[in-house]
N, C-alpha and C positions, 0 to 999 in steps of 0.2 A: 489359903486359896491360891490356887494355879495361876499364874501372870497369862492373860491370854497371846498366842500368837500374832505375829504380825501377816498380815493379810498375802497371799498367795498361796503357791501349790502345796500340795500335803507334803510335810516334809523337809520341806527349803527355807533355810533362814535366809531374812533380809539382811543385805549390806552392814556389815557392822557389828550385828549381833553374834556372841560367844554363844557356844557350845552349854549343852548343858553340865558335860563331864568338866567344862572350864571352872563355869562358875561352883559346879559343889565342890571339885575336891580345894583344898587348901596348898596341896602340894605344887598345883599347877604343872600338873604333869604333859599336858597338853603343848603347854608355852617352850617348857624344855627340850620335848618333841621336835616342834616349829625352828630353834633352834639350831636343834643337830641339823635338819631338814637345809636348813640356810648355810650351813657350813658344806654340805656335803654337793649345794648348789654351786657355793663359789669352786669348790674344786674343782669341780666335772668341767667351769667353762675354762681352765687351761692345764696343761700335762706340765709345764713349768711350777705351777703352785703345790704341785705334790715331792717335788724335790727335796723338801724341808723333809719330808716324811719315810720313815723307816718301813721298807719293803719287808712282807712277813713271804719269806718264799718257799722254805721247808719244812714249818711248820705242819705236825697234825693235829694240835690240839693246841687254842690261843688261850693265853694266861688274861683272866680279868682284865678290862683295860678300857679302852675307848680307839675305832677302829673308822676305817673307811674302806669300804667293799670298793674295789672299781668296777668288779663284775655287772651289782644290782645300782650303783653311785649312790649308797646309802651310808650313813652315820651311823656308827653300830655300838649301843654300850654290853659290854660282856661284864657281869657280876661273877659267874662262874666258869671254870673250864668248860671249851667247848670245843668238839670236832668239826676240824672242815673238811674239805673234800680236797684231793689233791688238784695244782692248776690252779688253786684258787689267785684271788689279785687282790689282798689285802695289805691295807696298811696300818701301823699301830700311827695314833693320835699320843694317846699320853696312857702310861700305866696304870693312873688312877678312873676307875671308870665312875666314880663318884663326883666327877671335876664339873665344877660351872662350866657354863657356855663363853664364858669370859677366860678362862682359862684353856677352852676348846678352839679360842679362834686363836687365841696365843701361840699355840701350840704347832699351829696351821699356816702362822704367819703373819696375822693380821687381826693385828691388836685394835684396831678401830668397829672391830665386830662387825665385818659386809658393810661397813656405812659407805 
């Protein structure tokens, strides 16, 4: 039997309450998400924080890896070759696109994880 919702609009979870895709998958694919999401946050707030990071600048095809867009300020994991577009504003993170989020902020500079 279906756990009934919490009381408001169709659609909107109350305060607090995960996702449904959080709670079924096992992989927590959502959380790793949120994450990247958090790393890609501290970036954007200074152009000094991306210094650590290896500018991809003639590149047309990014090898696997773990990346940060400056264009869209998104977290990007590559599993396989991919085409960009030329002009683009990426940065490679780490080679491994398989890598924790604790290895993601490492990589970024900041070992304490955005705390």
């Amino acid at each position: 039997m279906a756990e009934a919702r919490p009381p408001g609009r169709p659609g909107e979870r109350a305060a607090g309450v995960q996702s449904d895709t959080y709670e079924a998958e096992g992989s927590h694919r959502e959380a790793m998400q949120s994450d990247l999401l958090a790393v890609a946050r501290w970036l954007t707030e200074s152009a000094e924080r991306r210094k650590r990071l290896k500018p991809i600048r003639s590149a047309k095809v990014l090898r696997p890896g773990i990346y940060y867009n400056a264009g869209t300020t998104m977290v990007d994991r590559l599993y396989a070759p991919q085409r960009v577009a030329l002009g683009h504003r990426m940065f490679r993170i780490t080679k491994d696109p398989a890598a924790s989020a604790r290895e993601v902020w490492r990589a970024v500079g900041n070992p304490d994880g955005g705390r």
